[in-house]
N, C-alpha and C positions, 0 to 999 in steps of 0.2 A: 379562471380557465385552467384548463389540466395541461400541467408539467410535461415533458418529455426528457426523459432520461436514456441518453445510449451506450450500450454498450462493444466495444472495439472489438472487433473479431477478424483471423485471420492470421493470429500467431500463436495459435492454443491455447489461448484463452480461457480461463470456466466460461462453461457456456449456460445461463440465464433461460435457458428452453428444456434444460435435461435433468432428469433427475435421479443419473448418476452419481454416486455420494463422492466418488473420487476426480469428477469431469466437471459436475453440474451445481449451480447455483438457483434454483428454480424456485427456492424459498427466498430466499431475497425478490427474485423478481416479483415472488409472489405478492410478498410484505410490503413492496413498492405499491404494485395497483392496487391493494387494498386501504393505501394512504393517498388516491386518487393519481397517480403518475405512470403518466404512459409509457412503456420501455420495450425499446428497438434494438436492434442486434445495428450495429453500424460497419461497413466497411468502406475503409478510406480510399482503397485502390481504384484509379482513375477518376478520381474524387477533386474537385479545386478547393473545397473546403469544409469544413464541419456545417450541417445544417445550420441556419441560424438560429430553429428553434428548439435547440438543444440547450437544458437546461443547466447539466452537467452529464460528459465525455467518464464514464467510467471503464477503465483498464485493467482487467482481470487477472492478472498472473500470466503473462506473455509470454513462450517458453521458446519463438522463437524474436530475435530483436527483431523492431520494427523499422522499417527502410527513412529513408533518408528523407522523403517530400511525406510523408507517412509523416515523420516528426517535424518538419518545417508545417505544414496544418495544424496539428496540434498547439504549435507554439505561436502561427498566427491568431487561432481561437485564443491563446489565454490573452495575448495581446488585446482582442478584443475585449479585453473584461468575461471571459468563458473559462467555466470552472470546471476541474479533472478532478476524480480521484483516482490516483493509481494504485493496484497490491500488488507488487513486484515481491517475486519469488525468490529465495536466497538461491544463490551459487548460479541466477541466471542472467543472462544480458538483456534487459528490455530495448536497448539502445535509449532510454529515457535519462541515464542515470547523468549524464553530462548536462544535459539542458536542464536539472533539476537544479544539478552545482552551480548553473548561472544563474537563478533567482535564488541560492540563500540554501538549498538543503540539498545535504550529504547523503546518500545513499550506502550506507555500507557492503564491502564483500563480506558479507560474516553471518552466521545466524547467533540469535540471543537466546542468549544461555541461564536462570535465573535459579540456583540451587537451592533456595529461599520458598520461593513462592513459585511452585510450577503445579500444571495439571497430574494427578496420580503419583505411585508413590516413586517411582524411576524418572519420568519423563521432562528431564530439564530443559527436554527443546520447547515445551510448548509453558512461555510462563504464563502465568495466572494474574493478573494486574489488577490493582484496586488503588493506586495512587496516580490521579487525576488534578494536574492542575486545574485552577478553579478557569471555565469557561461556558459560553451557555451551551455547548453538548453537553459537555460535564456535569455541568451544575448539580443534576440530581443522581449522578453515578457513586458517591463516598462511598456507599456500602454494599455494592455491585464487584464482582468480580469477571474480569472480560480473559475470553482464552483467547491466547494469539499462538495459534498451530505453527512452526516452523517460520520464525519474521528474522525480517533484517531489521537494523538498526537504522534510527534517521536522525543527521545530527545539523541543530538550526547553527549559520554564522551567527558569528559575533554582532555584525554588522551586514543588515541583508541589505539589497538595491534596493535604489528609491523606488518608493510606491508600493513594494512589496514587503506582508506583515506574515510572521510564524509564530505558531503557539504550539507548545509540546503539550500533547492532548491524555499520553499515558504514557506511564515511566516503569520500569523494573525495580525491583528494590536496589539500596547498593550494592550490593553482593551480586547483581546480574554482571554481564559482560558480551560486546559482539565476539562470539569466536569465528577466527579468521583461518584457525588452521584444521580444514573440513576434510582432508585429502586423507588423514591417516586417522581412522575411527578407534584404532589397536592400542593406541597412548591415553590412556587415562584423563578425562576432558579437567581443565583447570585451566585460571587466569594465567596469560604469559603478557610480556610487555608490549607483545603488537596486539592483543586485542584491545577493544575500547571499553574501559570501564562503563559501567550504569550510572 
């Protein structure tokens, strides 16, 4: 039977129906139904809970944070065994970033910086990745290169909560780093000892 996949809208979201290159994700959405999955625009506002025939809650780069029963739903669906993927956007508050920290994964204020291996010959915001722990997405990525435009950094506990498992799916080379200090563009970009190494 065909999938249903939604997506969260109402906090600026890319929006899955437009195909505006700097608003719109309408290739993905595309690339979705042409791998038989059905994909809805979902808003949670006066909502008791995630459909239950959602097969995974996708979260687009939020630009405004999301309310307070907005994220108790969301946390009641993974409860449920209900799977999210979120692309939280650097320097913004999803209001997701807390309730990430309590199952296991850190969200960084920082965007990553990779001098090494980036997109063109300037752009160290956007690295270039091709080092993939081994997992069945991964599996057949070794000699793939994936752009990640403007990311933050995610970093798994030592020790996550029972029941809950995380796999680091792409890495920066060692020479990347989350920079933390985005406020002043005029200083020369370089590792300092509050960002987070790669």
């Amino acid at each position: 039977s065909q999938k249903t996949v939604y997506f969260l809208q109402d906090h600026k979201e890319l929006d899955p129906q437009s195909y505006d290159r700097s608003q719109g994700i309408s290739n993905l959405k595309e690339s979705m139904e042409n791998d038989n999955y059905k994909v809805e625009k979902l808003s949670l506002l006066g909502k008791d809970k995630i459909p239950p025939n959602a097969s995974v809650l996708i979260i687009t780069g939020p630009e405004v944070a999301l309310l307070s029963q907005e994220r108790q739903l969301i946390e009641a669906y993974i409860h449920q065994g209900g799977k999210i993927l979120a692309l939280l956007k650097p320097q913004m508050n999803s209001g997701l970033e807390a309730m990430f920290e309590r199952y296991g994964f850190k969200i960084g204020n920082d965007l990553v910086i990779d001098p090494v291996s980036h997109l063109g010959n300037d752009d160290v915001f956007t690295p270039a990745v091709n080092n993939y722990p081994y997992h069945e997405i991964t599996k057949d990525m070794r000699s793939v290169f994936t752009i990640f435009p403007q990311v933050r950094s995610v970093q798994l506990d030592a020790k996550l909560p029972e029941g809950v498992t995380g796999t680091r799916l792409a890495l920066t080379t060692p020479f990347g780093w989350g920079e933390t200090s985005l406020s002043d563009t005029t200083k020369p970009i370089k590792m300092e000892s509050d960002d987070l190494k790669g």
